[in-house]
DSSP file (Angstrom, degrees, kcal/mol; ACC not computed):
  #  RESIDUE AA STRUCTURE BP1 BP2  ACC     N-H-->O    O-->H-N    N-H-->O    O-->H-N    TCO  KAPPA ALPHA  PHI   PSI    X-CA   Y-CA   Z-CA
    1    1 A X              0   0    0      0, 0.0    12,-1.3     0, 0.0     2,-0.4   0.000 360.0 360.0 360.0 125.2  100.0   46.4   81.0
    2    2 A X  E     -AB  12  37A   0     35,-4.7    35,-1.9    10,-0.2     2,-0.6  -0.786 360.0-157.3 -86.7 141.3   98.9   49.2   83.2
    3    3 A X  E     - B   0  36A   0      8,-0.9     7,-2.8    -2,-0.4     2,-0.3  -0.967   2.7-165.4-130.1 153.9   95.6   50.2   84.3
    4    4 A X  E >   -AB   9  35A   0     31,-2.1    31,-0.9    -2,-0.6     2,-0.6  -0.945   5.1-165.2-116.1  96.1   94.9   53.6   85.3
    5    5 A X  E >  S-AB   8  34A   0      3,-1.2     3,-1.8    -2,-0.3    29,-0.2  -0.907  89.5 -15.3 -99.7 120.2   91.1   54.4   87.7
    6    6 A X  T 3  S-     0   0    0     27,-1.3     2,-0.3    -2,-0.6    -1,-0.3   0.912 122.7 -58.3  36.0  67.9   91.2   58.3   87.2
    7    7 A X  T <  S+     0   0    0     -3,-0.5     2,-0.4    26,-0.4    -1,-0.3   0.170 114.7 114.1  80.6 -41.2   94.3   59.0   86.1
    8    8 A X  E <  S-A    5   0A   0     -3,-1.8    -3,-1.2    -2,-0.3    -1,-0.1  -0.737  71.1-113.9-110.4 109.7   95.7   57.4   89.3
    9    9 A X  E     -A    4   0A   0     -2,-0.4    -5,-0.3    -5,-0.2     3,-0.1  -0.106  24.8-173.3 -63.4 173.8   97.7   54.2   88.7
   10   10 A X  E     -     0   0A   0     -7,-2.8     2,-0.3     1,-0.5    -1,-0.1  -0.332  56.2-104.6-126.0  22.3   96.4   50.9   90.0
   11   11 A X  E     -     0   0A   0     -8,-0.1    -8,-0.9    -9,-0.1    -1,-0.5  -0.650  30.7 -99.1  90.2-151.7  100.1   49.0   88.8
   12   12 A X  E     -A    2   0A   0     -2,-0.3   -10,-0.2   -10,-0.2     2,-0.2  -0.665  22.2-160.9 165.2 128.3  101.0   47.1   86.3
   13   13 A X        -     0   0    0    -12,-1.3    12,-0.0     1,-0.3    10,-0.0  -0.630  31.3-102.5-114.8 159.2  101.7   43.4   85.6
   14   14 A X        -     0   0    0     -2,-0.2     2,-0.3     1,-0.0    -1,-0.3   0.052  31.6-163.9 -64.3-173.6  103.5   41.7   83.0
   15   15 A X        +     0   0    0      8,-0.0     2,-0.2     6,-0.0     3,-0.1  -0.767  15.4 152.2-136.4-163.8  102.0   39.9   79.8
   16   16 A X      > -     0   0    0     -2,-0.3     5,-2.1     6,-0.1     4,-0.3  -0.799  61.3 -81.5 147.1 171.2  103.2   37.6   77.4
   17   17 A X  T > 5S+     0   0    0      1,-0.2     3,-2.8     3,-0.2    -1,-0.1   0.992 126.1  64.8 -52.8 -45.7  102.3   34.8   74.9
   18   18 A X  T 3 5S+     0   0    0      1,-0.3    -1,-0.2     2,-0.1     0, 0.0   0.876 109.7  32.3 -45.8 -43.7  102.4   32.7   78.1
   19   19 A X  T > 5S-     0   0    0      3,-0.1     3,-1.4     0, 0.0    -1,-0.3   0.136 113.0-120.0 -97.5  29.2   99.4   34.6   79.7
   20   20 A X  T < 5 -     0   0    0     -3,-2.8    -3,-0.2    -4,-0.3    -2,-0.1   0.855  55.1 -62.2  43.9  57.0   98.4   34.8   76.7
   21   21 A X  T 3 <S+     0   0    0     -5,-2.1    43,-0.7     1,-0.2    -1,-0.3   0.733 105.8 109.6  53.8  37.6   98.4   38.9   76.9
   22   22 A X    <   +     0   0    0     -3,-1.4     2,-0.3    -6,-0.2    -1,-0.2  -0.769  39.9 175.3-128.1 168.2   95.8   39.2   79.6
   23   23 A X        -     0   0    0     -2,-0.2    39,-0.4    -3,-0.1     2,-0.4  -0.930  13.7-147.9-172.2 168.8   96.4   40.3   83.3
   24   24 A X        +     0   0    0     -2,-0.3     2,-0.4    37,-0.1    37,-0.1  -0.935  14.1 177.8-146.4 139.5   94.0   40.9   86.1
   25   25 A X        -     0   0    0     -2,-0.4     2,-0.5     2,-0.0   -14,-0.0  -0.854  27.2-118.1-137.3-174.1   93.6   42.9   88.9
   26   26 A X        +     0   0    0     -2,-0.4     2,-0.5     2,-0.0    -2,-0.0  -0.934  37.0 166.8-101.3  97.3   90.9   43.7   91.8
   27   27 A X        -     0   0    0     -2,-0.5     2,-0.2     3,-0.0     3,-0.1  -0.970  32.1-131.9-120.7 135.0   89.5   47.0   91.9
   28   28 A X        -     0   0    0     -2,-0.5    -2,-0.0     1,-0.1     0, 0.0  -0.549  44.6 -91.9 -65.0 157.6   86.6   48.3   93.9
   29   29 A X        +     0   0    0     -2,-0.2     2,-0.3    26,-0.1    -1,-0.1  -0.356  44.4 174.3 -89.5 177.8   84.2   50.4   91.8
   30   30 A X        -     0   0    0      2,-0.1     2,-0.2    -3,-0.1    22,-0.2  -0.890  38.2-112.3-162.3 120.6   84.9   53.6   91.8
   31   31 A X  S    S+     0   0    0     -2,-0.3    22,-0.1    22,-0.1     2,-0.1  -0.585  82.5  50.3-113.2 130.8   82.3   56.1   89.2
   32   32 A X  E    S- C   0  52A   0     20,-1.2    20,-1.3    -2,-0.2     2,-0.3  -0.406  92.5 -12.4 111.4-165.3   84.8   57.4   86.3
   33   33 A X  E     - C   0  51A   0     18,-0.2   -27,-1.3    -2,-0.1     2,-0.5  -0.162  40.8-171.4 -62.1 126.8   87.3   56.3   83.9
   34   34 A X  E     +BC   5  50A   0     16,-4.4    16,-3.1    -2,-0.3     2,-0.4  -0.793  13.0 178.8-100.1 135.8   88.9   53.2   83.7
   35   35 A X  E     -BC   4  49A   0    -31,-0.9   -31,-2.1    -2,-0.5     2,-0.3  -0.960  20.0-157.5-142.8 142.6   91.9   52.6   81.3
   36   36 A X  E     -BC   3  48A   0     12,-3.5    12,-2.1    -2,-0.4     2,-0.3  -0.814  13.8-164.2-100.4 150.8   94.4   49.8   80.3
   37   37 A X  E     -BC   2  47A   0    -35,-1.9   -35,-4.7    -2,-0.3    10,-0.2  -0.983   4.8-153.2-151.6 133.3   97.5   50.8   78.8
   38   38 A X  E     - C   0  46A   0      8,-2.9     7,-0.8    -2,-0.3     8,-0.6  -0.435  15.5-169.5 -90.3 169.1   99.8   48.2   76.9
   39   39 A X  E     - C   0  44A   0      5,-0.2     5,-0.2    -2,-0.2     2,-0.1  -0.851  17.5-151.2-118.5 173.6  103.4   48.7   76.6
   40   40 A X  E >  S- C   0  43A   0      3,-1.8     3,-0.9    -2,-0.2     2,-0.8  -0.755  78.2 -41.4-147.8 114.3  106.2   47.3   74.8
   41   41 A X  T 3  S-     0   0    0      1,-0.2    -2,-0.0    -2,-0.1     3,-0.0  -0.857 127.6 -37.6  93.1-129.2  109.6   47.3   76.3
   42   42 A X  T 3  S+     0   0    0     -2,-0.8     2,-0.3    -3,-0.1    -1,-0.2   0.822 114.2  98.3 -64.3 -53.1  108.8   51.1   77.5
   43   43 A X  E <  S-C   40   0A   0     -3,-0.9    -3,-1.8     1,-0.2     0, 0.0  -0.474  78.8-110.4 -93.2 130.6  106.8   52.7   74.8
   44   44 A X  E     +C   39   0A   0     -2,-0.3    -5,-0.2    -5,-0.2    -1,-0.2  -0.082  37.1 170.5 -46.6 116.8  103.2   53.0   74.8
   45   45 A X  E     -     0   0A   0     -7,-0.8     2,-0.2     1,-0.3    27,-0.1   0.788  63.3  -1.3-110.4 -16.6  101.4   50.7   72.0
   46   46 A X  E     -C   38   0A   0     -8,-0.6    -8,-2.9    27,-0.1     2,-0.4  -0.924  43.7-164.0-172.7 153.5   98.0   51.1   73.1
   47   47 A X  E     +C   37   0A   0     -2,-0.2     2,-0.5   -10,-0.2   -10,-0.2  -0.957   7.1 177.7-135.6 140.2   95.3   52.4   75.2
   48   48 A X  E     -C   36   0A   0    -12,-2.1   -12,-3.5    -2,-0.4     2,-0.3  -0.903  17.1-170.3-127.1 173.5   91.4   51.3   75.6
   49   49 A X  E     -C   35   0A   0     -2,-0.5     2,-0.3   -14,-0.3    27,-0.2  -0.900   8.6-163.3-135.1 143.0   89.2   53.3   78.2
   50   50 A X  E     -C   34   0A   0    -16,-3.1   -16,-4.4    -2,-0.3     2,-0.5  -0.935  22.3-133.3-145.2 141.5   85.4   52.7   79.8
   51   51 A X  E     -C   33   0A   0     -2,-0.3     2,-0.5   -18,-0.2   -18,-0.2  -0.932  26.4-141.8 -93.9 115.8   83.7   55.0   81.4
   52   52 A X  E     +C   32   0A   0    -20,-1.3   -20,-1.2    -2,-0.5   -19,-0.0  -0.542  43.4 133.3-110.3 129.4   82.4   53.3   84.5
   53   53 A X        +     0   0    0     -2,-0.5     2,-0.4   -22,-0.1    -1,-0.1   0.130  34.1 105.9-166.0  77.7   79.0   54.0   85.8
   54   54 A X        -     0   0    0      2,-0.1     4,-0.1     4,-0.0    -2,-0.0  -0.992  61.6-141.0-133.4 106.4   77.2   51.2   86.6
   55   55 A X  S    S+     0   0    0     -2,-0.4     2,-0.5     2,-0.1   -26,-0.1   0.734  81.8  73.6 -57.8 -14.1   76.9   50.5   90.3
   56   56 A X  S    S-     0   0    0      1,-0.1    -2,-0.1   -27,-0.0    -3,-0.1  -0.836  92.0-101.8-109.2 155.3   77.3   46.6   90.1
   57   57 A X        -     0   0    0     -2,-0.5     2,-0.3   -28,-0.1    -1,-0.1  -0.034  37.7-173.5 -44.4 139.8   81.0   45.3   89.4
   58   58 A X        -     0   0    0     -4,-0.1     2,-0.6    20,-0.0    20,-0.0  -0.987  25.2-119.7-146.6 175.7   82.3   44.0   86.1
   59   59 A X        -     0   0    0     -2,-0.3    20,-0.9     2,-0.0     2,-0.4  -0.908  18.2-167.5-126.5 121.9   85.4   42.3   84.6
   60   60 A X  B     -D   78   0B   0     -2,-0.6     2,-0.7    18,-0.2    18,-0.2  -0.828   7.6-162.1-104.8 117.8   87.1   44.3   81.9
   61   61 A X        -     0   0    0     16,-2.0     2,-0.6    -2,-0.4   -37,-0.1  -0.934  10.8-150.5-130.1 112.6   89.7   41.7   80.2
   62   62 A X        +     0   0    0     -2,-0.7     2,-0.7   -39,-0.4    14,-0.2  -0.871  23.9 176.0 -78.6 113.6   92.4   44.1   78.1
   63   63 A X  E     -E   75   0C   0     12,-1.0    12,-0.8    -2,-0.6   -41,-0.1  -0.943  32.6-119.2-142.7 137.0   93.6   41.9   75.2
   64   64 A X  E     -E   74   0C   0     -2,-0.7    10,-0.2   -43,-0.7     3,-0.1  -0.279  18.9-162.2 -54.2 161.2   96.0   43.0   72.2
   65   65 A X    >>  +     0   0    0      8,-0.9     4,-2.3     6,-0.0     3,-2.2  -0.235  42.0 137.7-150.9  28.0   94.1   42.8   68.9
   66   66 A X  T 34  +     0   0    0      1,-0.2     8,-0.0     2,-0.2    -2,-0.0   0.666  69.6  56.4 -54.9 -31.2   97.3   42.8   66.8
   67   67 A X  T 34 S+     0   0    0     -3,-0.1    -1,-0.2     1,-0.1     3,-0.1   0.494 108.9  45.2 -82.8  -0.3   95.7   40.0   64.6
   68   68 A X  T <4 S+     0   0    0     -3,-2.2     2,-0.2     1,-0.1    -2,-0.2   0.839 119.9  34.7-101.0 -58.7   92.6   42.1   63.7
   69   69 A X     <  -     0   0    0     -4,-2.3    -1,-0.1     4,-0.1     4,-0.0  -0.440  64.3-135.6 -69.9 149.6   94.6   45.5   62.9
   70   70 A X  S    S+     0   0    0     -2,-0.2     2,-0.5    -3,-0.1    -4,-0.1   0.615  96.7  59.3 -96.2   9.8   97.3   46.5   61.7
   71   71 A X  S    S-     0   0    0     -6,-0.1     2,-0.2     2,-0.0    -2,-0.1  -0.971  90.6-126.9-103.6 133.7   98.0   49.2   64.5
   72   72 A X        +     0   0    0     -2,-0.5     2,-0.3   -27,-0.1    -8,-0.1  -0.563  45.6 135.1 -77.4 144.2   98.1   47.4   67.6
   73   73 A X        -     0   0    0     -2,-0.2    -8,-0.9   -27,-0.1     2,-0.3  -0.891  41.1 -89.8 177.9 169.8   95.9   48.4   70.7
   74   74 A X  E     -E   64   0C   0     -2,-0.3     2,-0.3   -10,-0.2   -10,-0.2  -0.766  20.0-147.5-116.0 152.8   93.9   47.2   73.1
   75   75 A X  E     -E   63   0C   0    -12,-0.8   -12,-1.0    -2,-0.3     2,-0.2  -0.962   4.8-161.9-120.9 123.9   90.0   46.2   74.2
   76   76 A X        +     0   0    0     -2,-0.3     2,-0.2   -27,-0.2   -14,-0.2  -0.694  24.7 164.9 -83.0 149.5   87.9   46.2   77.1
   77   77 A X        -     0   0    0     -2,-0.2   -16,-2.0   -18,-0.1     2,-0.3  -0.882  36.8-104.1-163.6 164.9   85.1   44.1   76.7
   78   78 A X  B      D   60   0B   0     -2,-0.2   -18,-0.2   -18,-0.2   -20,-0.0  -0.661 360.0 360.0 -97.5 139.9   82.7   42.7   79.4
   79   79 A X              0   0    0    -20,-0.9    -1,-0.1    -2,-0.3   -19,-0.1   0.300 360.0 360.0-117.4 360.0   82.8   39.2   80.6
């Protein structure tokens, strides 16, 4: 999984069943789009996006949703 804060990357960490798809980073906020983007292998399988403008921090948990769809992608959702 990559995340992307404007465009610009911010890395990318691994997943698996073992971390049970999730991975986590530290970001300071920053006002504009935030996006996670899964792979597999190479190729893009999904991207979810927020548009951040909220002055206080939050934690944005990307997880595949392969058991809800039948196109695979990913969700930000607020913890």
């Amino acid at each position: 999984m990559e995340l992307l804060l404007n465009g610009r990357s911010l890395g990318s960490r691994p997943t698996s069943r073992t971390t049970k798809f999730r991975a986590s980073w530290s970001v300071p906020y920053q006002a504009g789009v935030l996006q996670a983007v899964g792979y597999k292998g190479n190729k893009k399988v999904g991207v979810a996006g927020a548009l951040g403008r909220s002055p206080h921090a939050t934690k944005a948990n990307g997880r595949p949703h392969h058991h809800r769809r039948q196109r695979p992608g990913l969700e930000l959702r607020d913890r």
